[in-house]
PDB file of N, CA, C and O in Angstrom, chain B, residues numbered from 101:
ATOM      1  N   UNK B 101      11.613   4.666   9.654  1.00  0.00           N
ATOM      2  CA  UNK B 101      11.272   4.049   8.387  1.00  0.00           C
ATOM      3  C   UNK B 101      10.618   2.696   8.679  1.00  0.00           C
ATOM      4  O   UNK B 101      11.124   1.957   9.523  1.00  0.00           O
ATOM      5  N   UNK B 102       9.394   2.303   7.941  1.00  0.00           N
ATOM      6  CA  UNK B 102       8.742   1.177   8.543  1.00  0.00           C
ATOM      7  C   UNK B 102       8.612   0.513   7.204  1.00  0.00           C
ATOM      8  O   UNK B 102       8.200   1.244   6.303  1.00  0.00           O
ATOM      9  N   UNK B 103       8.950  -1.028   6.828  1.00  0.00           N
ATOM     10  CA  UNK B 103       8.043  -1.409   5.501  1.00  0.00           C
ATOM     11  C   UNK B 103       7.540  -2.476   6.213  1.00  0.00           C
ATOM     12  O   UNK B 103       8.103  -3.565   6.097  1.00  0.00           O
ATOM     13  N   UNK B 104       6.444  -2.339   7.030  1.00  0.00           N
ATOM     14  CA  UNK B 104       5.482  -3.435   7.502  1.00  0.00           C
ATOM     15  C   UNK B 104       4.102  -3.025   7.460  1.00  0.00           C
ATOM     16  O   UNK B 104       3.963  -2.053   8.203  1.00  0.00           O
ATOM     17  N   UNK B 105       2.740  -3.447   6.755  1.00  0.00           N
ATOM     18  CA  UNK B 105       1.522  -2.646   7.385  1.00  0.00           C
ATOM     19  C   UNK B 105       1.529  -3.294   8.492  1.00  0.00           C
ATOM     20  O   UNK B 105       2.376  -4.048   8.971  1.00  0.00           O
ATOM     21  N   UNK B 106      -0.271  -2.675   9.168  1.00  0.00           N
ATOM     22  CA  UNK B 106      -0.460  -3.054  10.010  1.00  0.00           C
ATOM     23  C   UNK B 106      -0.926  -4.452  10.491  1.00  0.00           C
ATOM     24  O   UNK B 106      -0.953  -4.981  11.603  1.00  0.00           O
ATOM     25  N   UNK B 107      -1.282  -4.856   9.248  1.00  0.00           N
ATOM     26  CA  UNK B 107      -1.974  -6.619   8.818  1.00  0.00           C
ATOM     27  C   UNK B 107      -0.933  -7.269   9.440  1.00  0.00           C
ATOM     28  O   UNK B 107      -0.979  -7.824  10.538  1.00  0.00           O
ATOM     29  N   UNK B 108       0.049  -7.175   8.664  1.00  0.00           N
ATOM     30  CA  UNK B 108       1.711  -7.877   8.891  1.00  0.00           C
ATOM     31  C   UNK B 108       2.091  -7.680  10.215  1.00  0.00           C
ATOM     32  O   UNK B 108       2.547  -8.605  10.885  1.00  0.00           O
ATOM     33  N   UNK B 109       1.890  -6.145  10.805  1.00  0.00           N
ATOM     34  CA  UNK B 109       2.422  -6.301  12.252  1.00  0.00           C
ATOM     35  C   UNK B 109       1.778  -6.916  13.225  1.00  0.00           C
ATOM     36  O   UNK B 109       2.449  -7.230  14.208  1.00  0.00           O
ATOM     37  N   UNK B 110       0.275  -7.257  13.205  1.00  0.00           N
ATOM     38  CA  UNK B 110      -0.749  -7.814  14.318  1.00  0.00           C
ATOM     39  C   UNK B 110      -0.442  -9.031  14.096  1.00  0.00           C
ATOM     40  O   UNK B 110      -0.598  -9.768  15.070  1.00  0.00           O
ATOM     41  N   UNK B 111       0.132  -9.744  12.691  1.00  0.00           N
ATOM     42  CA  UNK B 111       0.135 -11.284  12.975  1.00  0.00           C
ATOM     43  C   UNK B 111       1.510 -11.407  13.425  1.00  0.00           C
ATOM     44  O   UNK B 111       1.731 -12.401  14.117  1.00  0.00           O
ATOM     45  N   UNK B 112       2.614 -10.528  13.162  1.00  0.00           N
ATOM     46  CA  UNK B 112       3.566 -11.173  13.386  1.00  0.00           C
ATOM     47  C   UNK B 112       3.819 -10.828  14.918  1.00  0.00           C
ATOM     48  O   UNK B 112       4.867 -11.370  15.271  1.00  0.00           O
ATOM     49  N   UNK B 113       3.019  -9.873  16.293  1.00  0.00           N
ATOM     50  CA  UNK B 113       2.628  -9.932  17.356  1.00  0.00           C
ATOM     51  C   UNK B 113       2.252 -11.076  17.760  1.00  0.00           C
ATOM     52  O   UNK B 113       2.899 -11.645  18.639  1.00  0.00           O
ATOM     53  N   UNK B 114       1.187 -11.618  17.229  1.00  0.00           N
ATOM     54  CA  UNK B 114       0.403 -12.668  17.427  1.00  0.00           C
ATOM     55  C   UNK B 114       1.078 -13.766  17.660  1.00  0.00           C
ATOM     56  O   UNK B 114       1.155 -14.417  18.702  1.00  0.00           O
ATOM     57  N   UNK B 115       1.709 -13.988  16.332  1.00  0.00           N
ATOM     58  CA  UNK B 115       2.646 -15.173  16.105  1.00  0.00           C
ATOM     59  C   UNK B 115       4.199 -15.166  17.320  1.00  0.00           C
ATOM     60  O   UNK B 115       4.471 -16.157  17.998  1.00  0.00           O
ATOM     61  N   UNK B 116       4.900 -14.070  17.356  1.00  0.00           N
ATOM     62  CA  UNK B 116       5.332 -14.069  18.070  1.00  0.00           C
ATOM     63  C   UNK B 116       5.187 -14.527  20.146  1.00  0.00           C
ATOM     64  O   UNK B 116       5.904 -15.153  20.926  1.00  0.00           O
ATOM     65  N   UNK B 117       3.692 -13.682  20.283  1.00  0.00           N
ATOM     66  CA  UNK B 117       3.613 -13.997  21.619  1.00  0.00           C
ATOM     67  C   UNK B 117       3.597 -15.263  21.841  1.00  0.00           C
ATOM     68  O   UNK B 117       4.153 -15.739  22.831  1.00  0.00           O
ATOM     69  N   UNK B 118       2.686 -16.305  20.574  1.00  0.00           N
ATOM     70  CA  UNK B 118       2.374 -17.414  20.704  1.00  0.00           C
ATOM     71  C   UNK B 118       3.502 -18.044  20.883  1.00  0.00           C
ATOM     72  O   UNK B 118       3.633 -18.592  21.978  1.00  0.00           O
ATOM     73  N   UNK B 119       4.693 -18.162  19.837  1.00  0.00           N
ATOM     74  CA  UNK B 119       5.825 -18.471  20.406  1.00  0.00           C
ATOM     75  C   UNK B 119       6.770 -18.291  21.776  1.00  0.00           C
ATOM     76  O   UNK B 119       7.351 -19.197  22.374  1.00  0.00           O
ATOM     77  N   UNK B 120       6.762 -17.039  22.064  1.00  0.00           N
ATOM     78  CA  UNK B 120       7.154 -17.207  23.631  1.00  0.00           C
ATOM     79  C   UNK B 120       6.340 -17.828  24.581  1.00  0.00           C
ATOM     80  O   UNK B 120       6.929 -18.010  25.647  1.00  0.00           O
ATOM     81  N   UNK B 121       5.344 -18.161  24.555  1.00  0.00           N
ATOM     82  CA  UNK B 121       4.345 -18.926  25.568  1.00  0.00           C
ATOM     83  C   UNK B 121       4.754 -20.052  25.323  1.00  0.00           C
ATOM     84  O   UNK B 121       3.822 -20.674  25.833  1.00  0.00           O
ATOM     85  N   UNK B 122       5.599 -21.024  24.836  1.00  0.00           N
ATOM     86  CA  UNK B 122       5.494 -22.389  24.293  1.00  0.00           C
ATOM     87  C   UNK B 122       6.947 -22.221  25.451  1.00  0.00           C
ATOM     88  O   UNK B 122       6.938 -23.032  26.377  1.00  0.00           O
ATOM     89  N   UNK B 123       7.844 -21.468  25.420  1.00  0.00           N
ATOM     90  CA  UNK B 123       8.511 -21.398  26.748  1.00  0.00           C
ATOM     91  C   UNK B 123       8.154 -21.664  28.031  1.00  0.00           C
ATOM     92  O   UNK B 123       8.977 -21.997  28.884  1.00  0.00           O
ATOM     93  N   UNK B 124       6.926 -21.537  28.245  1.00  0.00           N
ATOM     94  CA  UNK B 124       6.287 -21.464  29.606  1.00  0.00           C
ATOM     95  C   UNK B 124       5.519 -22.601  30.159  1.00  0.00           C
ATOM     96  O   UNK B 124       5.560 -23.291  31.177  1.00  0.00           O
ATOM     97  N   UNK B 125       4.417 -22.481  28.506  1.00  0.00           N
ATOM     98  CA  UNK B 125       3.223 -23.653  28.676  1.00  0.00           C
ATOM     99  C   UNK B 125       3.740 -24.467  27.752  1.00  0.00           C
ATOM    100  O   UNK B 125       4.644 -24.124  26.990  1.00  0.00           O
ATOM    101  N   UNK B 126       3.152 -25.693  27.764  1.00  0.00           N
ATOM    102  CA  UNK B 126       3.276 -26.571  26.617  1.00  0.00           C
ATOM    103  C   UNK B 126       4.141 -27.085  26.685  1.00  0.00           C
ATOM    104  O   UNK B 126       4.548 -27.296  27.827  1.00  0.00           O
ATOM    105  N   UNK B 127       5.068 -27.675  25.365  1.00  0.00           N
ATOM    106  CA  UNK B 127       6.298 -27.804  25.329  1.00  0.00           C
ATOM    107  C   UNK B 127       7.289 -27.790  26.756  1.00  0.00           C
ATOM    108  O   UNK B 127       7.643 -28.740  27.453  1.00  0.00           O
ATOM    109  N   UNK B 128       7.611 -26.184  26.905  1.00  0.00           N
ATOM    110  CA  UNK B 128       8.549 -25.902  27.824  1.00  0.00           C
ATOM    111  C   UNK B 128       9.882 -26.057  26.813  1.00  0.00           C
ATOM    112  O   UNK B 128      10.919 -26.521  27.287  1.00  0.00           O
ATOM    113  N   UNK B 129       9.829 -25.721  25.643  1.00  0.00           N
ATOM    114  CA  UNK B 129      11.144 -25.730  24.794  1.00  0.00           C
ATOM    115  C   UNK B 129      11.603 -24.313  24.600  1.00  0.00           C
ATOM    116  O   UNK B 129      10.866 -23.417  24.190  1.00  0.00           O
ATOM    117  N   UNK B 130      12.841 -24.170  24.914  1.00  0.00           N
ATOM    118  CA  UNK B 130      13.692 -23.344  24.420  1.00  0.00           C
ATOM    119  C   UNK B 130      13.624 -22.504  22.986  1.00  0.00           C
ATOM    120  O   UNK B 130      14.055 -21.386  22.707  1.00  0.00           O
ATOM    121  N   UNK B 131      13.055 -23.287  22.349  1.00  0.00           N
ATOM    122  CA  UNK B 131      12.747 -22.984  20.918  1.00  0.00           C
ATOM    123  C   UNK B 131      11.966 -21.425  20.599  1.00  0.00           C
ATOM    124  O   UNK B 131      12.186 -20.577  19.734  1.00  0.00           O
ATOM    125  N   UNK B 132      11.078 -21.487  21.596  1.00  0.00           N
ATOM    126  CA  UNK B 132       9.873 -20.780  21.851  1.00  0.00           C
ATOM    127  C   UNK B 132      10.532 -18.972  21.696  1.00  0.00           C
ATOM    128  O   UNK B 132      10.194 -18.239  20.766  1.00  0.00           O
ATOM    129  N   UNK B 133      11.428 -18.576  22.742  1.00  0.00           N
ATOM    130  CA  UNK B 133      12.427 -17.706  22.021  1.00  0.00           C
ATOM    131  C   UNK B 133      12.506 -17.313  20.836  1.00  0.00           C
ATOM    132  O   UNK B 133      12.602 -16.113  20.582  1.00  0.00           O
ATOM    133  N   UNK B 134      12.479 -18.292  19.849  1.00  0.00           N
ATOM    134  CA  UNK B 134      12.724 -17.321  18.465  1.00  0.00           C
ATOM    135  C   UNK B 134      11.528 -16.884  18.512  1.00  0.00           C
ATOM    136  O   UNK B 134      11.377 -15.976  17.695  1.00  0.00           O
ATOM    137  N   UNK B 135      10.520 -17.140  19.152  1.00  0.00           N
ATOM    138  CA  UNK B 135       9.629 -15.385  19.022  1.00  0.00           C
ATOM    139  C   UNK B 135       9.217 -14.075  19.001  1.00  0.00           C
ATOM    140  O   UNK B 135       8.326 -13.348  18.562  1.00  0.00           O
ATOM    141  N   UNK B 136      10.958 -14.066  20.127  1.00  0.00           N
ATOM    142  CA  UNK B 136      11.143 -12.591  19.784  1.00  0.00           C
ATOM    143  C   UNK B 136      11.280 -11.757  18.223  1.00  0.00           C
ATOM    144  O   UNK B 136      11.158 -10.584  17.868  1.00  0.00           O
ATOM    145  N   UNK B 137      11.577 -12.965  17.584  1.00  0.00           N
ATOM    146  CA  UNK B 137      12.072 -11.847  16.418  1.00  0.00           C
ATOM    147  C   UNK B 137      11.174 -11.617  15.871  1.00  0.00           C
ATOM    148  O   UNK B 137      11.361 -10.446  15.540  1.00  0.00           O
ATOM    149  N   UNK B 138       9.662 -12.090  15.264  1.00  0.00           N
ATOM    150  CA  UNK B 138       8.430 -11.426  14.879  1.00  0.00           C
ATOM    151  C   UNK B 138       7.936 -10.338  15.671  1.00  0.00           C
ATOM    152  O   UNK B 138       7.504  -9.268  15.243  1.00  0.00           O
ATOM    153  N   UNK B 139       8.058 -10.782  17.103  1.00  0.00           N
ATOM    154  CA  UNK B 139       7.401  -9.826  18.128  1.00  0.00           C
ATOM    155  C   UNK B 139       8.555  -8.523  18.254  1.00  0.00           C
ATOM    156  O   UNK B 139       8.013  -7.417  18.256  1.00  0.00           O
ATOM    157  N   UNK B 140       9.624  -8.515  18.328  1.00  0.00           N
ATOM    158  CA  UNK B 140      10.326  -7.118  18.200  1.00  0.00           C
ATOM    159  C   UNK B 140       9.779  -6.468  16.757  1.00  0.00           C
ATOM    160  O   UNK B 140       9.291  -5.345  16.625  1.00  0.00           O
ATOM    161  N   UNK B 141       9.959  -7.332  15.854  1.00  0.00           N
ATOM    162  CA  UNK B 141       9.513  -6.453  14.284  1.00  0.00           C
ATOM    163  C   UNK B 141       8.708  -6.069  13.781  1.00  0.00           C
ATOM    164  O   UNK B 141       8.633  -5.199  12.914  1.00  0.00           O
ATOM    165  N   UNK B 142       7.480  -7.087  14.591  1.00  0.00           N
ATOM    166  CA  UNK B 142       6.077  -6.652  14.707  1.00  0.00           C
ATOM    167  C   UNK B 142       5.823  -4.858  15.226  1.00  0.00           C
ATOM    168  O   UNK B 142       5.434  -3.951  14.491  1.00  0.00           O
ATOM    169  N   UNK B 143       6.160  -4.769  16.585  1.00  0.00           N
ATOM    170  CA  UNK B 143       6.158  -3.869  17.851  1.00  0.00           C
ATOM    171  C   UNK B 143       7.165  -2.902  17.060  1.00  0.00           C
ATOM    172  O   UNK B 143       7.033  -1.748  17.468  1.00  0.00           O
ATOM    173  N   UNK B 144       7.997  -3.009  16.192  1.00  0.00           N
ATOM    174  CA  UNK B 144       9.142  -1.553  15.500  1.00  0.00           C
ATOM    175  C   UNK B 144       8.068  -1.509  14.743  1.00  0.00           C
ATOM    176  O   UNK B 144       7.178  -0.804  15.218  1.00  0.00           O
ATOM    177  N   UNK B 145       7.762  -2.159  13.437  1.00  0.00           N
ATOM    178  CA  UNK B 145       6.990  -1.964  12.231  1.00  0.00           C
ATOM    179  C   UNK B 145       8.577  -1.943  11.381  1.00  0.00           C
ATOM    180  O   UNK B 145       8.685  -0.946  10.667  1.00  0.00           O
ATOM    181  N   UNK B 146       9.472  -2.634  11.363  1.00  0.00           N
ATOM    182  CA  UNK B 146      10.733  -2.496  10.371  1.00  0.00           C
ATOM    183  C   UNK B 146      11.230  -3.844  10.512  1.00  0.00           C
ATOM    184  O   UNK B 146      11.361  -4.196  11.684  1.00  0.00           O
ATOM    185  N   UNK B 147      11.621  -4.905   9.407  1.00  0.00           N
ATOM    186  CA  UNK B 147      11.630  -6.223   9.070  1.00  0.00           C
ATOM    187  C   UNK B 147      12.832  -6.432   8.032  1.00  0.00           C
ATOM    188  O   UNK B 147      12.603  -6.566   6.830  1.00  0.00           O
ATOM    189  N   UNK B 148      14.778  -6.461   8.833  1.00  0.00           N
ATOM    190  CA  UNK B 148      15.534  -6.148   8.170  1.00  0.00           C
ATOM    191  C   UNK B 148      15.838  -7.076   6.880  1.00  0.00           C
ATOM    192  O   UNK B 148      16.436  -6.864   5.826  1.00  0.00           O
ATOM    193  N   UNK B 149      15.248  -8.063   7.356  1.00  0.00           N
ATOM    194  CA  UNK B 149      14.993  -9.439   5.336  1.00  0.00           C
ATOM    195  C   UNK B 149      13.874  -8.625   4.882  1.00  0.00           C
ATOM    196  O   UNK B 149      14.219  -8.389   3.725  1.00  0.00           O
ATOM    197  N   UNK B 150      12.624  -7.977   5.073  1.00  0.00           N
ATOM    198  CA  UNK B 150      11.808  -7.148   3.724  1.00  0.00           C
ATOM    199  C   UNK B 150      13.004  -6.149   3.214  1.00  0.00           C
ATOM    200  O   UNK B 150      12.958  -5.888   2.012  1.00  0.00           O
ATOM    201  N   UNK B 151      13.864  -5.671   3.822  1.00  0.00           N
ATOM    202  CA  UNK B 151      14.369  -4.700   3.195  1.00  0.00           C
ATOM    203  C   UNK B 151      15.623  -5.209   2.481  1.00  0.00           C
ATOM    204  O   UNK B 151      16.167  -4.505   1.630  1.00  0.00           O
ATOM    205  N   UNK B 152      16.078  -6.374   2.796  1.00  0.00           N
ATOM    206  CA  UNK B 152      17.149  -7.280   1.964  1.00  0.00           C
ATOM    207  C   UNK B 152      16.453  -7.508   0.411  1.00  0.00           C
ATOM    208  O   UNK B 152      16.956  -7.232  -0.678  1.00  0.00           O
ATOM    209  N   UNK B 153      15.105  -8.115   0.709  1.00  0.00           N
ATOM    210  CA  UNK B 153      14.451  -8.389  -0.163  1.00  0.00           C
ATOM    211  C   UNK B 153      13.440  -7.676  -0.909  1.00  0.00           C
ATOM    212  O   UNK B 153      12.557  -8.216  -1.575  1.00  0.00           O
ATOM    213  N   UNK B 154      13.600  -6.542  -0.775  1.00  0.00           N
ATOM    214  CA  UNK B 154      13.007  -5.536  -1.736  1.00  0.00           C
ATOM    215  C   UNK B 154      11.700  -4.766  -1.040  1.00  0.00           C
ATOM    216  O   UNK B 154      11.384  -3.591  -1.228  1.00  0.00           O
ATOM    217  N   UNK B 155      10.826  -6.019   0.060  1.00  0.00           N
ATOM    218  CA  UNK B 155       9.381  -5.994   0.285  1.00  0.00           C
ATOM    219  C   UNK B 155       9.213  -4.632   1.247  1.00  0.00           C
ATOM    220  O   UNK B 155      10.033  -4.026   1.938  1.00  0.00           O
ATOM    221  N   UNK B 156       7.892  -4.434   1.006  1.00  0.00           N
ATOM    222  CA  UNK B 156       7.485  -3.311   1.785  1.00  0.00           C
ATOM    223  C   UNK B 156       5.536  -3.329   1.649  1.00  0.00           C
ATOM    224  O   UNK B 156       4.803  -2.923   0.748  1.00  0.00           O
ATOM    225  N   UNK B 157       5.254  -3.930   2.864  1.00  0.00           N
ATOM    226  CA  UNK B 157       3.774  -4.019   2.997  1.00  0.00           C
ATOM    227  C   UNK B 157       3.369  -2.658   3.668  1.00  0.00           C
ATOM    228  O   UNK B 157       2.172  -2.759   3.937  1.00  0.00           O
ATOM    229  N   UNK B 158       3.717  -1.753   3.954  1.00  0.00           N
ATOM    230  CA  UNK B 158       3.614  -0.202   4.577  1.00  0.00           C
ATOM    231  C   UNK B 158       2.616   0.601   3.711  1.00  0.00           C
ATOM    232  O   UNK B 158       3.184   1.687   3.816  1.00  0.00           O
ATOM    233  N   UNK B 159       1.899   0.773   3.190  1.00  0.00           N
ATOM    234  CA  UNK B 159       1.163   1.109   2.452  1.00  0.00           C
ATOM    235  C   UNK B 159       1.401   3.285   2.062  1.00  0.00           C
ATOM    236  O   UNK B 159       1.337   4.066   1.113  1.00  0.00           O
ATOM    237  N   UNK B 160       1.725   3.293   3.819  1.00  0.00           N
ATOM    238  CA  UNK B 160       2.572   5.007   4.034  1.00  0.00           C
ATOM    239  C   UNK B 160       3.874   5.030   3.243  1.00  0.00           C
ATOM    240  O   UNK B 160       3.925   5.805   2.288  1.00  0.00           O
ATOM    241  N   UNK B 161       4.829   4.346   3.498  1.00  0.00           N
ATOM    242  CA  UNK B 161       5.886   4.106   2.185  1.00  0.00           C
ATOM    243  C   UNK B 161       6.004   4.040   1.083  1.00  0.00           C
ATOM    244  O   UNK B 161       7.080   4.214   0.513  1.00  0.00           O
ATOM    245  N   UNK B 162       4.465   3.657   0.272  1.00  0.00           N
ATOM    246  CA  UNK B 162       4.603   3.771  -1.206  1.00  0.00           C
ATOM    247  C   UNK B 162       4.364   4.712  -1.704  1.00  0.00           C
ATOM    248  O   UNK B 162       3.164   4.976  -1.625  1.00  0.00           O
ATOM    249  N   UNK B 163       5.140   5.662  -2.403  1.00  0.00           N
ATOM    250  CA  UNK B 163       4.945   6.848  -2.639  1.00  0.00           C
ATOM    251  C   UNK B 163       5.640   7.192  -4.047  1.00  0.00           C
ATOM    252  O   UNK B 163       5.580   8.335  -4.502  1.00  0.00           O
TER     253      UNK B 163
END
């Protein structure tokens, strides 16, 4: 079951990798980590607050 399109999943990839790189380069903060959680939800296509919150950008789901 997915409620993410694909719009939503490439940025929240995006956004995510960018955040784990701030681990590495830059910064060097710890912080950078919470990037996994776009980048896992991105990479499933399933986003367990859209589904708290009603949302569903999946466009295959609306039916």
């Amino acid at each position: 079951m997915r409620n993410e399109g694909t719009v939503d999943r490439v940025i929240r990839v995006i956004i995510g990798a960018l955040l784990i790189a701030l681990v590495f380069v830059g910064p060097q903060t710890a912080w950078g980590w919470i990037g996994l959680i776009p980048l896992i939800t991105g990479l499933v296509g399933f986003c367990p607050l859209y589904k708290l919150l009603g949302i569903n950008t999946c466009p295959l789901n609306k039916r």
